[in-house]
N, C-alpha and C positions, 0 to 999 in steps of 0.2 A: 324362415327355417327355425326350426324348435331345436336345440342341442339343453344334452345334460356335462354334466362337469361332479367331481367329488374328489373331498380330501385334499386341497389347493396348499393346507397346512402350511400356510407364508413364505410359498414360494415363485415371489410375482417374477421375477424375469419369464420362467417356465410359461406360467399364466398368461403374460402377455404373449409370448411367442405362437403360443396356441391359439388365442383369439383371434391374431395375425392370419393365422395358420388356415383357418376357418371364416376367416374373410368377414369376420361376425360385425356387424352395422346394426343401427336403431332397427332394422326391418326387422332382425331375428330376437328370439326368447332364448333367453341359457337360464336354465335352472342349475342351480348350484346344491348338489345333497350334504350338504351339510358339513364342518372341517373347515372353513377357509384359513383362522387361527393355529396358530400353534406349534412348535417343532421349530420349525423353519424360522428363518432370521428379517424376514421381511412382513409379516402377520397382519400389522395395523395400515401395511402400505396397500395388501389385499383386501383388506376389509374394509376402505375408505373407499379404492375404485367398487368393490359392489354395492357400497351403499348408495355413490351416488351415481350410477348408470342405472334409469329406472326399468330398462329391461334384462336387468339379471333379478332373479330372484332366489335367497337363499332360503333354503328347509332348515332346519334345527339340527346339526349337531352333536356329538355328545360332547365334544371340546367348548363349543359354544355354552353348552347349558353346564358342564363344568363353570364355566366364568360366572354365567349368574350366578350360582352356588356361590362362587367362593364371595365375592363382592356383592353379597348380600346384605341387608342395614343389623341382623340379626350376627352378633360378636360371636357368641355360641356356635351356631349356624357356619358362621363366615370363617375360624379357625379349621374347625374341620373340614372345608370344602376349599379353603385356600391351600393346605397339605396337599388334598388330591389333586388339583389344577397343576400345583408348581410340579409336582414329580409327573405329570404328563405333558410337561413340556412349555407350561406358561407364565414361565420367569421373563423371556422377553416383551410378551406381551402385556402383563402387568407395569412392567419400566415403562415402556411409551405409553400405556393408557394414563397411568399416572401425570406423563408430563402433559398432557392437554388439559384445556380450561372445564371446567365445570361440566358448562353447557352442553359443551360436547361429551363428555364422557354418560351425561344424562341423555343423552340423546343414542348413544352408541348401546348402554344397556334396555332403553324404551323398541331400539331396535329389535333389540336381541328377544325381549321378553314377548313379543310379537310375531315371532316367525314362526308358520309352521311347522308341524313335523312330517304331513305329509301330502302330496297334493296326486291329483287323478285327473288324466291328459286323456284324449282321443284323437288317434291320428290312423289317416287313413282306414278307418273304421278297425283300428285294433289299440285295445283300453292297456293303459300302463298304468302303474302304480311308482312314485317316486318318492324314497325315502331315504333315511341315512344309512341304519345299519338292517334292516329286513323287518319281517312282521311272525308274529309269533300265533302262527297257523292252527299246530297240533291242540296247545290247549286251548285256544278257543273254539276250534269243531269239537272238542267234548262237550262245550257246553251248549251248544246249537245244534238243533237237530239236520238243519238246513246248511251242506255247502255250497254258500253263495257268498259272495264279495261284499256286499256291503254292511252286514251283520258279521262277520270275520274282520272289516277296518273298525266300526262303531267300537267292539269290544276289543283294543290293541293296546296296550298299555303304555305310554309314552317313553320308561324305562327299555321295552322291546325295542320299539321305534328306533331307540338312540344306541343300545348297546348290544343287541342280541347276534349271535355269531351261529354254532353250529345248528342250534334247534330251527335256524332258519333253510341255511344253504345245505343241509343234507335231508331236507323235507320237501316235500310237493309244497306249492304256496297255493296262489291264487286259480282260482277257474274262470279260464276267459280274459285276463289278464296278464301281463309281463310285467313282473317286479324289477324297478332299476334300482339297483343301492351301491353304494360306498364301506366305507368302517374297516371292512374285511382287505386289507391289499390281495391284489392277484399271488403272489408268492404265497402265501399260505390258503389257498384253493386250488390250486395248479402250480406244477414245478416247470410252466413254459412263464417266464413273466417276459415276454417278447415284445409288449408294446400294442397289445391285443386285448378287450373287454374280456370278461371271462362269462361262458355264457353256459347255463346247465344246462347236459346234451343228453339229462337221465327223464327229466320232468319238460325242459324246454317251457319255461315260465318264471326263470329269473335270469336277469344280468348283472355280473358285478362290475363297477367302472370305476375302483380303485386303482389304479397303477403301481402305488406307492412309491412317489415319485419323492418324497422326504424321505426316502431309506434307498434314494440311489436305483428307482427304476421309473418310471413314466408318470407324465400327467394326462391324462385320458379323456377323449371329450366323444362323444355318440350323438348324432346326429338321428334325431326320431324319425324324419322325414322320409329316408331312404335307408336307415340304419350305418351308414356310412363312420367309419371308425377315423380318427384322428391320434396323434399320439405325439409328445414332445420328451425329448428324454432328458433325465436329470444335468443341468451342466454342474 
């Protein structure tokens, strides 16, 4: 079974309960969209179990690529981008990365700088698009004459990938594809945050599977297979 996950934001009890939950074994794939850091008080305990369970795979982030930012080898660089990290919630994570050895924290950023940001699935002969925060559709069909999918991913800009909000979820996306993303919690796309994907019922070609389960509603897992919804709520 193929399952996605987004926005884990260091909150492994939740995390684990879920994968419980979902009976999830070496058989199955989770894709992780990106967020597993940050907010939450447990980040580096989440980020060790996906590194080393080789069938999770995590996408890119914007919390994630906040951290290369800030721990970057460039001073200049690395002031300014350590500002934005710690006021988005990554004073925790900075303490314990600091206390591990070298090797490892070399190894956790070789991680990081490695992941993609977006990856394209087929199941049951219907094409998903999986990324963190959505893809930035409008102006790239301006500049192509052709609405088609794979000339609309080539041209996406990583900064969309990672941060992009309204110019996503209140536009048509892909043709012939289901966009899954994170970034966005359900609360601020629907005033049900019940414990439930948030699925657009104007276009029907994106899903959001944020819960926002670090602000006290759901950690959210979707199951490609059967589209089958899972849900754990904040304890």
């Amino acid at each position: 079974m193929i399952y996605c996950i987004s926005d884990i934001h260091g909150c492994y009890d939740e995390f684990m309960e879920l994968l419980q939950k979902i009976n999830f074994n070496s058989n199955d794939t989770l894709y992780i969209l990106g967020d597993v850091i940050d907010r939450g008080n447990a980040s580096m305990k989440c980020l060790k179990y996906v590194i080393n369970t080789p069938n999770i795979y995590l996408l890119l982030g914007n919390h994630e690529k906040m951290m290369i930012s800030a721990l970057d080898n460039s001073y200049a660089k690395q002031k300014k981008y350590l500002e934005i990290w710690l006021y988005n919630g990554g004073a925790d994570v900075l303490r314990d990365y600091n206390k591990l050895p070298s090797d490892e924290q070399k190894s956790i950023m070789e991680y990081f700088i490695n992941l993609s940001s977006i990856k394209e699935v087929k199941i049951n002969e219907q094409n998903y698009v999986l990324v963190h925060a959505g893809l930035n559709v409008v102006d790239v069909v301006k500049k192509i004459p052709i609405f088609s999918t794979a000339p609309i991913l080539i041209n996406q800009k990583r900064e969309d990938l990672l941060w992009i909000r309204e110019k996503f979820f209140h536009n048509k996306a892909l043709p012939k594809s289901i966009t899954i993303f994170g970034h966005t919690p359900k609360f601020m796309l629907s005033s049900q945050n019940d414990g439930k994907v948030w699925r657009d019922k104007r276009y029907n070609d994106k899903i959001g599977i944020d819960g926002g389960c670090v602000y006290g509603g759901y950690l959210l897992a979707l199951r490609l297979d059967d589209m089958a919804e899972f849900a754990v709520k904040k304890h």
